[in-house]
PLY file of the C-alpha trace (Angstrom):
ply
format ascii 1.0
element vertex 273
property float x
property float y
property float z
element edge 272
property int vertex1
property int vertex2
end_header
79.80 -164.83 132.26
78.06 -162.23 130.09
74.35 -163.11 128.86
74.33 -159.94 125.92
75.47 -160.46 122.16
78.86 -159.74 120.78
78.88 -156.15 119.61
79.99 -154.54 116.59
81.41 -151.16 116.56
81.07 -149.45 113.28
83.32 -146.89 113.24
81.65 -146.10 108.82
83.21 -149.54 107.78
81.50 -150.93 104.46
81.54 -154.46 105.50
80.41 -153.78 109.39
77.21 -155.73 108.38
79.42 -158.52 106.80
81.60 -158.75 110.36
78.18 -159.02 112.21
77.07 -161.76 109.38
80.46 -163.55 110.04
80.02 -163.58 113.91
76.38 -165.20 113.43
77.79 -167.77 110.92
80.24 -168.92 113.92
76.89 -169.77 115.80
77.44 -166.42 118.14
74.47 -163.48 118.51
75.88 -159.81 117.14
74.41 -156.45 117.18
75.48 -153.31 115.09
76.26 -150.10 117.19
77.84 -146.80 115.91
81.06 -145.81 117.68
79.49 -142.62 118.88
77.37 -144.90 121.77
78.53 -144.09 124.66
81.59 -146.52 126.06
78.94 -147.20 129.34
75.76 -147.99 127.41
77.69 -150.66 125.35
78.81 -151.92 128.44
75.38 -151.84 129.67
74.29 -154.48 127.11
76.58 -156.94 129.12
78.64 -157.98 125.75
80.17 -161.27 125.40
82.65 -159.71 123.01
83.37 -156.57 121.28
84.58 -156.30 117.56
85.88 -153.03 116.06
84.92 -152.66 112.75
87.23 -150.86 109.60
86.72 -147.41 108.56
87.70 -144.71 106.33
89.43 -142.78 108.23
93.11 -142.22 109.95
93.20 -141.98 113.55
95.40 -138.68 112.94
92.66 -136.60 110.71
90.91 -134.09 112.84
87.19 -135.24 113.65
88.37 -139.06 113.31
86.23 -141.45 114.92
87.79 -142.84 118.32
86.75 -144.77 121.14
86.76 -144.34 125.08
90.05 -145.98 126.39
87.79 -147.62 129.22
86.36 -150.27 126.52
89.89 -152.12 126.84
90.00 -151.81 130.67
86.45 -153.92 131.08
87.24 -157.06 130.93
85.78 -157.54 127.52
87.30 -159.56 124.59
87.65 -157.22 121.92
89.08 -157.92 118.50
90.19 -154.68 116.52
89.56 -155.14 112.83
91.69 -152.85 110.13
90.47 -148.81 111.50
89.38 -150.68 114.69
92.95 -152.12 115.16
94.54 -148.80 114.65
92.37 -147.34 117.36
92.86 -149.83 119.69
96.92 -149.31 119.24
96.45 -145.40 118.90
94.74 -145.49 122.46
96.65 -147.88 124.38
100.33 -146.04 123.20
101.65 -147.61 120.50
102.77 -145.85 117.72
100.99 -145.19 114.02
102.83 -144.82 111.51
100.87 -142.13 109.03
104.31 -142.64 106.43
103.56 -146.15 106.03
103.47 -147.48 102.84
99.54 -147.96 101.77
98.43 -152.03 100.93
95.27 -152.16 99.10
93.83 -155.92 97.72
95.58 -159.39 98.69
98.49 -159.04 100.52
100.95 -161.79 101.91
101.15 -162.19 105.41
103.85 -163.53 107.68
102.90 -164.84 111.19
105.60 -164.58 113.10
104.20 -166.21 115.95
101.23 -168.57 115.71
99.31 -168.58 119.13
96.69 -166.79 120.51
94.34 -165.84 117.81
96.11 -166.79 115.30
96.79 -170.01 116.45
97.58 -173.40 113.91
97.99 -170.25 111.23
100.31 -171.55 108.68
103.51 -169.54 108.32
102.42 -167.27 104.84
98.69 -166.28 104.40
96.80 -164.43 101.87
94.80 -161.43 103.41
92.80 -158.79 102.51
94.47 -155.26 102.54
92.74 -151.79 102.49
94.79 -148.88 104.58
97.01 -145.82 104.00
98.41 -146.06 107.24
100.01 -148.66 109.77
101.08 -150.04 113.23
104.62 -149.46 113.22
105.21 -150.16 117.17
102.49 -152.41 119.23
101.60 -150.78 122.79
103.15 -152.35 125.64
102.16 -155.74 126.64
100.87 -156.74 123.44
103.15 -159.59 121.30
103.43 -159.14 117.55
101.75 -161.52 115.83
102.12 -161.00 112.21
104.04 -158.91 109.51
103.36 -157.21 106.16
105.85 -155.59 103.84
103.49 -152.55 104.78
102.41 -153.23 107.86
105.42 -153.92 110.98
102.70 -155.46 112.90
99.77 -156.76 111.04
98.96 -158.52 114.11
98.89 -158.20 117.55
97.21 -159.80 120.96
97.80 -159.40 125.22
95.63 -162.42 126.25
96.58 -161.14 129.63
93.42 -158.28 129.68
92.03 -160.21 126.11
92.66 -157.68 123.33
93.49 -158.85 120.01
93.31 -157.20 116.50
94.19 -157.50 112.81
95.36 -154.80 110.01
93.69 -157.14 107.17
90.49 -157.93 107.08
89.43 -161.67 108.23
85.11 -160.81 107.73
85.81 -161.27 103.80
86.46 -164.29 101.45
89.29 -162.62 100.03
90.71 -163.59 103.30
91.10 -167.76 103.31
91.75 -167.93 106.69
89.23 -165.33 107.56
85.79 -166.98 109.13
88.91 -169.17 110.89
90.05 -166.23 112.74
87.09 -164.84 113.35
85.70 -168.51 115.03
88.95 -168.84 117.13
88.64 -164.94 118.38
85.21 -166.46 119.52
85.05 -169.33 120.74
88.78 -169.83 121.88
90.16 -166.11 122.98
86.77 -164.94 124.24
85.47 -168.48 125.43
81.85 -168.47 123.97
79.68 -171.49 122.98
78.17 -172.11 120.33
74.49 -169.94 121.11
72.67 -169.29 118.55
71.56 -170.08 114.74
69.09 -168.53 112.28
66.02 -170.31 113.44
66.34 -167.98 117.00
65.22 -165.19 114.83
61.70 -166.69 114.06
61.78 -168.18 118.41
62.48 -164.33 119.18
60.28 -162.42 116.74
57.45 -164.72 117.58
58.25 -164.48 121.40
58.16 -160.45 121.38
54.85 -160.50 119.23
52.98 -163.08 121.83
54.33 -160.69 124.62
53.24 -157.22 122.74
49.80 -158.82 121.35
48.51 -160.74 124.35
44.92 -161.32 124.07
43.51 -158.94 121.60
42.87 -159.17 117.94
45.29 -158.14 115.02
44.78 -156.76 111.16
47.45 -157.28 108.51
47.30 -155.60 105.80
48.57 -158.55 102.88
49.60 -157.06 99.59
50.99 -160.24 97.88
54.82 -159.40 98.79
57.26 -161.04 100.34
57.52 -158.49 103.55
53.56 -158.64 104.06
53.83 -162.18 103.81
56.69 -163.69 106.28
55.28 -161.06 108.34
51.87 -162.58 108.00
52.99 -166.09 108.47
55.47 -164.72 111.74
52.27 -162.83 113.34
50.11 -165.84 112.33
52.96 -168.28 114.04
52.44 -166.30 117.57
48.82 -165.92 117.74
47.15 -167.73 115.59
43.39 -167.09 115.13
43.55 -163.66 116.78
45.28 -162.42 113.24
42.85 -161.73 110.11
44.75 -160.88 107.22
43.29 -158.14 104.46
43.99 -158.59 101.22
42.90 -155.46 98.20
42.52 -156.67 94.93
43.18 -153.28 93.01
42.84 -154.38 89.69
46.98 -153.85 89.49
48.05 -157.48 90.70
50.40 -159.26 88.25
49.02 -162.08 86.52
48.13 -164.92 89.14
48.80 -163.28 92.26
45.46 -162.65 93.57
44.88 -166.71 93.34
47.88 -167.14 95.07
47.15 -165.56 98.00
43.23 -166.24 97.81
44.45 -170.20 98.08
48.25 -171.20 97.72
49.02 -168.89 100.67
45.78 -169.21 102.38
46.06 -173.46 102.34
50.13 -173.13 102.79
49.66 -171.22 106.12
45.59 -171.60 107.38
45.54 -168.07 108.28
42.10 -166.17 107.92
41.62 -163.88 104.83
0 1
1 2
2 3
3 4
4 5
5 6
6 7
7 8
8 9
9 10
10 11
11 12
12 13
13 14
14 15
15 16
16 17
17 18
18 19
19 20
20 21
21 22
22 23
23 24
24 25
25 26
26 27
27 28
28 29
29 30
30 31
31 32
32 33
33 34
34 35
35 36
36 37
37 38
38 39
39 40
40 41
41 42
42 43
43 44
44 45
45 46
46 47
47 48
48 49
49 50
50 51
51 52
52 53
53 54
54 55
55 56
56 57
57 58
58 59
59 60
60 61
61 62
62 63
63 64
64 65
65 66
66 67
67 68
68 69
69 70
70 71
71 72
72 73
73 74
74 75
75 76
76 77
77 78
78 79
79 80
80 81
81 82
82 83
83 84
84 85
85 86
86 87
87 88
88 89
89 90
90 91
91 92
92 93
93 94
94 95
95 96
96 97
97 98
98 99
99 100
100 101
101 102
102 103
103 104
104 105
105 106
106 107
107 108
108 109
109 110
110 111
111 112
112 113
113 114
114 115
115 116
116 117
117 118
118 119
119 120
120 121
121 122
122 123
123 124
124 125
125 126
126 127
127 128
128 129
129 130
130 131
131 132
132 133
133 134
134 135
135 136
136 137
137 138
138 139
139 140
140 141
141 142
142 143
143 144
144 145
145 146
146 147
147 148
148 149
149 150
150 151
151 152
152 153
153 154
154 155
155 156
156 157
157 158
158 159
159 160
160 161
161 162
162 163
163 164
164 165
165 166
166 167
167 168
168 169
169 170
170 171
171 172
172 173
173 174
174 175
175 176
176 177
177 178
178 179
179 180
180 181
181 182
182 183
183 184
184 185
185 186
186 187
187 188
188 189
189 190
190 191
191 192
192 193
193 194
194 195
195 196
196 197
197 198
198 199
199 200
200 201
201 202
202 203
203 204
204 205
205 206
206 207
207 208
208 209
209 210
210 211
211 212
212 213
213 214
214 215
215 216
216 217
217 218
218 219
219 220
220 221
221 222
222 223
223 224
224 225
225 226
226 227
227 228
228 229
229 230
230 231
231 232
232 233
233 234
234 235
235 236
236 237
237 238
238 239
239 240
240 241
241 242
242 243
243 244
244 245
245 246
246 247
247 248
248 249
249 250
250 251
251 252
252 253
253 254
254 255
255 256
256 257
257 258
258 259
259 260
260 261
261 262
262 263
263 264
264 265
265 266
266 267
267 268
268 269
269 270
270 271
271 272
């Protein structure tokens, strides 16, 4: 079983953070990586999963983003999202359609069948639309899921080798049944626990400082902010007394602020100042 996160391949999608958000509020790691990594060093992070994210482009414009065939062929899960679902059927040989008719903003849905990763999906769902272009034919050994008036297949899956992917867009609230898809792509098509919630990013952080500071003695520069602070208190957290903390009063501090971090902060956290 892989060990590494579930990646997420932007290939220039504006909500590619949002997907990676989505994945982590389904209790899985993710990690953002441009599609211009190479195939084998993506591999070489041992991903759980793979998610390709939306984009701009059409898979027919000259220069447009693609994606090393080999991805599919690794055994990965890999869930193609909007762009990412028209690469994955562009590569494997099926056919889009650049005469489709455009869908842009909610858009009805019919799952045709309701399995796989769209399974328990009720028979009409609202979705999220935003493409010129569209899967007219799915490439062999992958079952239509899901139709638009746009879009012949909308949705699409061969749990034989694990690929899935969606025209709309599940990562936003637009979509209902969106985080739904996204959990079941997870946890039931790809198999992963539940691994991970916020509170490994403070265990991790404070983990790599202890490592990277050992036994010497740190400086922090503390202006009064929020980013000098949590990364006060997070050095503070791993080390403990080895940290002093600076703090400058300028003469340009806003009204309070030099009290507050003489003793509010100061008492809150018992670092030295």
């Amino acid at each position: 079983m892989a060990k590494g996160p579930v990646l997420v391949v932007d290939f220039g999608a504006q909500y590619a953070q949002l997907i990676a958000r989505r994945v982590r509020e389904a209790n899985v790691y993710s990690e953002l990586v441009p599609h211009s990594m190479p195939v084998d060093e993506m591999l070489a992070k041992d991903p759980q999963a793979i998610i390709l994210s939306g984009g701009p482009a059409s898979v027919y414009e000259p220069g447009a983003p693609d994606i090393d065939p080999k991805i599919f062929e690794a055994g990965v899960p890999v869930l193609g999202i909007c762009y990412g679902f028209q690469v994955m059927a562009h590569e494997l040989g099926g056919d889009v359609d650049k005469a489709a008719l455009g869908e842009y903003g909610k858009t009805p849905a019919t799952i045709d069948d309701s399995e796989g990763l769209l399974a328990n999906s009720p028979v009409e769902q609202n979705t999220w639309m935003s493409h010129g272009v569209a899967v007219k034919r799915a490439p062999e050994g992958f079952k239509v899921l899901a139709h638009t008036e746009g879009a012949p297949v909308a949705a699409m899956q061969d749990e034989s080798r694990k690929l899935y992917g969606v025209q709309w867009h599940p990562e936003v609230k637009h979509t209902p049944l969106g985080q739904e898809l996204i959990s079941t792509f997870l946890h039931k098509c790809a198999g992963l626990d539940n691994n991970w919630n916020p509170s490994n990013i403070i265990e991790d952080q404070v983990a790599k400082i202890r490592a990277e500071v050992g036994n010497a003695q740190v400086i922090c520069g503390l202006s009064g902010g929020v980013d000098s602070a949590v990364a006060a208190a997070l050095v503070h957290k791993a080390i403990g007394d080895q940290l002093t903390c600076v703090f400058v009063d300028h003469g340009l501090l806003r009204k309070g602020e030099v009290e507050q971090v003489k003793h509010d902060f100061v008492e809150a956290t018992g670092i030295k100042l």
